[in-house]
N, C-alpha and C positions, 0 to 999 in steps of 0.2 A: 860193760853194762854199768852203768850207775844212775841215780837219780839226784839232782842238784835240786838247793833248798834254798833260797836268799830270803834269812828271817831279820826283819830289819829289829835293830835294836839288841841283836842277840849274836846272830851266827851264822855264814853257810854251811849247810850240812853238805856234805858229799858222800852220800851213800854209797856201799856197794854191796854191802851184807843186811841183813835182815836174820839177828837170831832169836827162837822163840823157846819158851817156853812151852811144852806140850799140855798137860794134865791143870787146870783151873783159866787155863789161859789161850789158847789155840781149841782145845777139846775142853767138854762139861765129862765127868764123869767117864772120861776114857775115851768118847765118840766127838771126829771132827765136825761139823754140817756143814752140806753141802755147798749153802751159799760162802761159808769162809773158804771151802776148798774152791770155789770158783773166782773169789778172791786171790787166792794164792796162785792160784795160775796166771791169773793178770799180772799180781807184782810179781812173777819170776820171768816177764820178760824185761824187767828193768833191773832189777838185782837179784845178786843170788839167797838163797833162803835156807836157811838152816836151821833143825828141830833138836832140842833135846830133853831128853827124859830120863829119870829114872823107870820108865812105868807102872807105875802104883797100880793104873789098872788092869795091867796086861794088855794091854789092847795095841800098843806103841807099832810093830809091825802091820800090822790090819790096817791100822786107821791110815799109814802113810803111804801104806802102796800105793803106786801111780802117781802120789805127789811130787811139784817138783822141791823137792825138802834133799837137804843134805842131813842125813841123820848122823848125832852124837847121843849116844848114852854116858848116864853119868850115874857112880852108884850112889842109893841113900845113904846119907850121914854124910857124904863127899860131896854135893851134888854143888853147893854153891864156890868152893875153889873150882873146883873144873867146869862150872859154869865159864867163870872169870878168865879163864886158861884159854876155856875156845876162844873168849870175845879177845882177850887179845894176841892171840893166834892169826884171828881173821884182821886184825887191827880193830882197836877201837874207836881210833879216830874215824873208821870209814865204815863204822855199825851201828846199828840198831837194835837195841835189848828191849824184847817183849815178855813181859814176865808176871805173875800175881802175887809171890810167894818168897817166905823168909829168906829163901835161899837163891830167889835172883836181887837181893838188895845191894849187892858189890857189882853184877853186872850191869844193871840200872845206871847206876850210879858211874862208873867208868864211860860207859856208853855215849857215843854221839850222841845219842838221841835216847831214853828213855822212856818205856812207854809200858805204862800200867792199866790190865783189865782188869778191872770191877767188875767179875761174872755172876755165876749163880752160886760159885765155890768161893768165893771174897775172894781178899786180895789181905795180906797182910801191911799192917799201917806202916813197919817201917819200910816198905816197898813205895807205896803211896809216898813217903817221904822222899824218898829215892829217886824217884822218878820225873819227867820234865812236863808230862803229859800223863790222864789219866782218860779212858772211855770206858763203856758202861759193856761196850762187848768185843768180842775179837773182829765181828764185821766191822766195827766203827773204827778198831785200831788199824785197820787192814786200808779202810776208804781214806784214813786221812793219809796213807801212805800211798793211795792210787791219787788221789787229788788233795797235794800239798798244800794247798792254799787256805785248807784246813787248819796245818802248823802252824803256818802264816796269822792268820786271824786267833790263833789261842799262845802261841809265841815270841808274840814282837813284841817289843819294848815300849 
């Protein structure tokens, strides 16, 4: 499974991971909605997808059941080294870092593809910096990952 990307002026992407962030970035306040979970089951028949958290709100088991998410926890105070550890675990030439927060600014940044949600929880600016792309919610991070051409037109050179 992968998803190919040809961004002219820039880069092919060769997806095959998709890792996210859970708490400001995938969920609001601890809860997925339903339409990003129906998102995520579209792009997990193209790549694989993988969640982590520290859970701030408890909620981290709840919300993933039934998704197809590869879950990583990660403890607070540690959370961005061992962010960085899974993405280049899964290889970061062949992923996707979806993140809002202080502590995915190394995985953004490493990342194939960097991708910052602007929620209802913000986004920390030096995340924003870090990152190749910015949407305003996780459904919009999700669709430009179900139709590329979105990359494509905010991407290219």
């Amino acid at each position: 499974m992968s998803l190919e990307v040809a961004i002219p002026g820039w880069k092919v992407l060769h997806l095959e991971h998709v890792l996210f962030d859970l708490n400001g970035t995938l969920a609001c306040e601890g809860r997925i909605a339903s339409t990003t979970r129906e998102r995520l089951a579209a792009l997990s028949r193209q790549v694989t997808l993988h969640v982590m958290s520290a859970d701030t709100y408890g909620t981290l088991e709840r919300e993933v059941a039934g998704l197809p998410l590869q879950l990583h926890r990660v403890e607070a105070g540690l959370g961005a080294a061992q962010k960085l550890a899974v993405l280049r675990q899964l290889g970061a030439a062949v992923t996707a870092a979806v993140g809002n927060g202080h502590n995915d600014v190394e995985m953004l940044r490493e990342a194939a593809l960097g991708i910052v949600v602007l929620g209802p929880e913000g986004a920390a600016v030096q995340a924003l910096l870090a990152a190749h792309v910015v949407f305003s919610s996780p459904d919009d991070a999700l669709d430009a990952l179900l139709r590329p051409r979105r990359l494509v037109a905010t991407l290219r050179g």
